[in-house]
C-alpha positions, 0 to 999 in steps of 0.5 A: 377076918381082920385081926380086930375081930379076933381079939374079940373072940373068947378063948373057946371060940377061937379054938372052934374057929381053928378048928372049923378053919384047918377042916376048910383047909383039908378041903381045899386042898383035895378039891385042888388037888382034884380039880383046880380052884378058880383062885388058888389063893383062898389056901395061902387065904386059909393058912393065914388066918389059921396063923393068925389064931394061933398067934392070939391063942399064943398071946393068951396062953402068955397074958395067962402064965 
């Protein structure tokens, strides 16, 4: 998801979206952790994204105050 996209999103999908994201997270690192992935790279993909949502949910919450 590119940084565009983000911005685009309303406040209460962007909550959904970290959310649903830090789920996927857990799972792939069981699934890991179980058996290896076939590109280990979709956690460091995973963690990235979930930064990158906060940092928006962060830049809201300062606009706002």
């Amino acid at each position: 998801m590119k940084n565009s996209e983000i911005v685009e999103l309303s406040t209460n999908d962007l909550f959904d979206k970290i959310e649903d994201t830090k789920a996927h997270l857990s799972k792939l690192k069981l699934n890991h952790a179980i058996t290896p992935l076939d590109n280990p790279n979709k956690i460091k993909e995973a963690r990235r994204l979930i930064a990158r949502l906060m940092t928006e949910l962060h830049k809201r919450n300062m606009k706002g105050e």
